[in-house]
C-alpha positions as CSV (number, residue, x, y, z in Angstrom):
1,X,125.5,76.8,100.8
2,X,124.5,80.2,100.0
3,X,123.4,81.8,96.5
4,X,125.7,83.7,94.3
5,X,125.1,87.6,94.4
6,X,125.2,88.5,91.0
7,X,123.3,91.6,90.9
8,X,123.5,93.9,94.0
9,X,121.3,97.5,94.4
10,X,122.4,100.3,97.1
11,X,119.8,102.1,99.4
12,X,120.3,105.1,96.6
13,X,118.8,103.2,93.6
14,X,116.5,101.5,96.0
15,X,114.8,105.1,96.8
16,X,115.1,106.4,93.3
17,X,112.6,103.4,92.0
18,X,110.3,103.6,94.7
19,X,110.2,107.3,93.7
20,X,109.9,107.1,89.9
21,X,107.5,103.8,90.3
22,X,105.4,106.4,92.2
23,X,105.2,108.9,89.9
24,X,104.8,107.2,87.1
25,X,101.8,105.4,89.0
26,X,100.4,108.5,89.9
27,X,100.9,110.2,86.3
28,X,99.1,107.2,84.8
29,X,96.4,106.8,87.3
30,X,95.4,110.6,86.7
31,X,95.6,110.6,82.7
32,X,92.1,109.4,82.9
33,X,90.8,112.3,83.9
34,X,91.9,114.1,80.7
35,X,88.7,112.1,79.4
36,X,86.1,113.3,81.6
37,X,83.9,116.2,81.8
38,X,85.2,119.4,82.2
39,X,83.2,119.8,85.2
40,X,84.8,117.2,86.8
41,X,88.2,116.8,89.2
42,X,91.1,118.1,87.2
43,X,94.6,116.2,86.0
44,X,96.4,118.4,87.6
45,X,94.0,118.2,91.5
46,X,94.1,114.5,91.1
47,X,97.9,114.4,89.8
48,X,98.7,116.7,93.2
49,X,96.2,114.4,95.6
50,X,97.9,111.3,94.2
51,X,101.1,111.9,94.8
52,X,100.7,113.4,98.5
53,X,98.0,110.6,99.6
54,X,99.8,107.7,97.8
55,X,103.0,108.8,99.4
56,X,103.0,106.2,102.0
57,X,101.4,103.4,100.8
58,X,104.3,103.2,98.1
59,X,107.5,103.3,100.1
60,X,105.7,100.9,102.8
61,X,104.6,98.8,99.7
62,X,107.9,99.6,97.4
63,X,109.9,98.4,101.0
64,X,107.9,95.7,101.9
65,X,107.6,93.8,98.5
66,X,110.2,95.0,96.2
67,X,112.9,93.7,99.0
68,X,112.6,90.4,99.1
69,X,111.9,90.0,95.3
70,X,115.2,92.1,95.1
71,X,116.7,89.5,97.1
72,X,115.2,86.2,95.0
73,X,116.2,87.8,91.9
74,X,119.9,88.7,93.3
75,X,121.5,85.2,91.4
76,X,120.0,86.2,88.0
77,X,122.1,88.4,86.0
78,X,120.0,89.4,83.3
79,X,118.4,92.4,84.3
80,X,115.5,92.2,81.5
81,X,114.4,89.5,84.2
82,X,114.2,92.2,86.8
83,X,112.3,94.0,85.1
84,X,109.9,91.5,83.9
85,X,109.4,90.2,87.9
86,X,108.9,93.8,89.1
87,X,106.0,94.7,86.0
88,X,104.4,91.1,87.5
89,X,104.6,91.9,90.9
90,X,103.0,95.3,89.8
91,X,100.2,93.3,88.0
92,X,99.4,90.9,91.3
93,X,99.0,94.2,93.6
94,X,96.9,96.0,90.3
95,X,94.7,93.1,90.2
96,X,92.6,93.4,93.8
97,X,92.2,97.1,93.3
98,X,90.7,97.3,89.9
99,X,90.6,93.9,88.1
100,X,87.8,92.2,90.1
101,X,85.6,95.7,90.1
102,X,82.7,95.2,87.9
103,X,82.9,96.2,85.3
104,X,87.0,95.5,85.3
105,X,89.6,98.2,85.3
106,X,92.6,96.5,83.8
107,X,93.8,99.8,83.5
108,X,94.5,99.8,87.5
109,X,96.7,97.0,87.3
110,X,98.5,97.8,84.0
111,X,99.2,101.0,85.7
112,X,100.3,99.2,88.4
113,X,102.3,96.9,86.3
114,X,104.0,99.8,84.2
115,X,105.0,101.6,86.8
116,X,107.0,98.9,89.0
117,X,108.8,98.1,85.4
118,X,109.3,101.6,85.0
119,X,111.2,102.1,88.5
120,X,113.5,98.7,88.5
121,X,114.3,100.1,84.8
122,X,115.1,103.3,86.3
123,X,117.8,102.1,88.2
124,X,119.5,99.5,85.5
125,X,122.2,102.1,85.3
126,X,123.0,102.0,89.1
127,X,123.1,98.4,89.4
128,X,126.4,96.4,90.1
129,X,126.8,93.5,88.3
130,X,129.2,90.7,89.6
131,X,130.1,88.1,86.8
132,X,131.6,85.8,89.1
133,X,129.1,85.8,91.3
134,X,131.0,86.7,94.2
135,X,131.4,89.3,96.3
136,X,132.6,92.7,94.4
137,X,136.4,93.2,94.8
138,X,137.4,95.9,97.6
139,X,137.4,99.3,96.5
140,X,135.4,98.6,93.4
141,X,132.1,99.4,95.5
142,X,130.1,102.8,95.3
143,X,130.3,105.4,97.2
């Protein structure tokens, strides 16, 4: 017996929130360097260093773990659901990087959290629905 397909996600939207979840991650994680020293490394050296370094690491993790969650949350139509899962998955891969550091940065895995949210939002528009929870009818697919 196989589980309805309710909510379906091409490559496309796929690749566009593993791109914003990135930036958004990197925007956040560098925003705390508005508060240091003026001496110290810059918003826009750490923004840059971020986003090249971290490059990687988020489409292997974006592929890796935002698949098959993608895939458990395919019966659930309520997108709102999506999002919550994502912003939790988020927080369990923020936690071992900066909640266990002593003393705690939460911030890490908020960021974390925020920024998978942000990038399954990001593609709400380019999701396809199925009510029935069926198959989409021919032709009605996206390009």
């Amino acid at each position: 017996m196989s589980r309805p397909v309710r909510v379906q996600l091409g490559s496309g939207a796929i690749w566009t929130g593993i791109l914003v979840t990135h930036v958004s991650f990197c925007v956040l994680f560098s925003i705390g360097t508005l508060f240091l020293p003026p001496s110290a490394v810059g918003f826009s050296f750490l923004l840059v260093a971020a986003l090249l370094v971290g490059a990687i690491p988020a489409v292997v993790i974006g592929w890796a773990l935002g698949m098959p969650l993608g895939a458990l949350l395919q019966p659930v139509r309520n997108q709102w659901l999506h999002v919550a899962a994502f912003g939790g998955l988020g927080a369990a891969i923020g936690l071992p990087f900066g909640g266990f550091a002593d003393p705690p940065m939460l911030l890490t895995a908020a960021g974390m959290a925020v920024s998978a949210a942000m990038g399954r939002l990001s593609v709400w528009r380019l999701t396809r629905v199925n009510d029935d929870g069926g198959p989409p009818a021919p032709g009605t697919e996206a390009p």
